[in-house]
N, C-alpha and C positions, 0 to 999 in steps of 0.2 A: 454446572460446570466448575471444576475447582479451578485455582490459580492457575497448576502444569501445564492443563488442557486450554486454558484463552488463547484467542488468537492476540499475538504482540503486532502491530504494524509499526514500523520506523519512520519517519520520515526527514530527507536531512534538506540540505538547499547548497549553491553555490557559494553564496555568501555567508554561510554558518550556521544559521538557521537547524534548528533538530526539533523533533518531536515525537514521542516514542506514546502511544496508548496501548491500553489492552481493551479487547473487547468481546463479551460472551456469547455474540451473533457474529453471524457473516455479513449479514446485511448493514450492521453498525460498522463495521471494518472495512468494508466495498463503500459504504457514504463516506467516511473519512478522508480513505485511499483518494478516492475519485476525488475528492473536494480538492485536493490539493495536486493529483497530475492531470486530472483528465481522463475521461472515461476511456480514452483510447489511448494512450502510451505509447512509446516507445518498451519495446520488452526486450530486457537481457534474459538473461540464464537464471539471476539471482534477484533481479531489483525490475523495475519500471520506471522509466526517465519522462519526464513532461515534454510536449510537443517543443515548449523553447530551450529544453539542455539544461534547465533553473533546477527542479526537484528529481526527489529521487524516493519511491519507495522500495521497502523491504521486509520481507511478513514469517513469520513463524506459526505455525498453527493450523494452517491452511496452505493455496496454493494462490500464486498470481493470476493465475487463471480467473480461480474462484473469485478474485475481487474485482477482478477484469473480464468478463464474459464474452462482451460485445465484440464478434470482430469486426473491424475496420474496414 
């Protein structure tokens, strides 16, 4: 997979907190995501918010779907 094609995941926080990877699996990008919201999200349109309103993901490469499967 070259560089254009990784999936980017973002991830920011309330308090300031960021942290941006890239990753050349889905399933390295789904453990990330998920480590830090929660395997079941809150889902906007663009991002997935954590069950307490604290984190925020947001993904390129892929879909939020993709990193979030499971529904709730």
């Amino acid at each position: 997979m070259n560089d254009q094609a990784r999936i980017r995941v973002r991830y920011s926080s309330v308090d300031g907190h960021n942290k941006t990877r890239k990753f050349d699996s889905i399933d390295a990008a789904r453990e990330f995501a998920q480590y830090w919201v929660g395997r079941h999200p809150e889902m906007g349109r663009t991002y997935a918010i954590s069950g307490d309103g604290i984190g925020k993901i947001e993904v390129t490469g892929t879909t939020l779907a993709t990193l979030f499967p499971e529904a709730v």
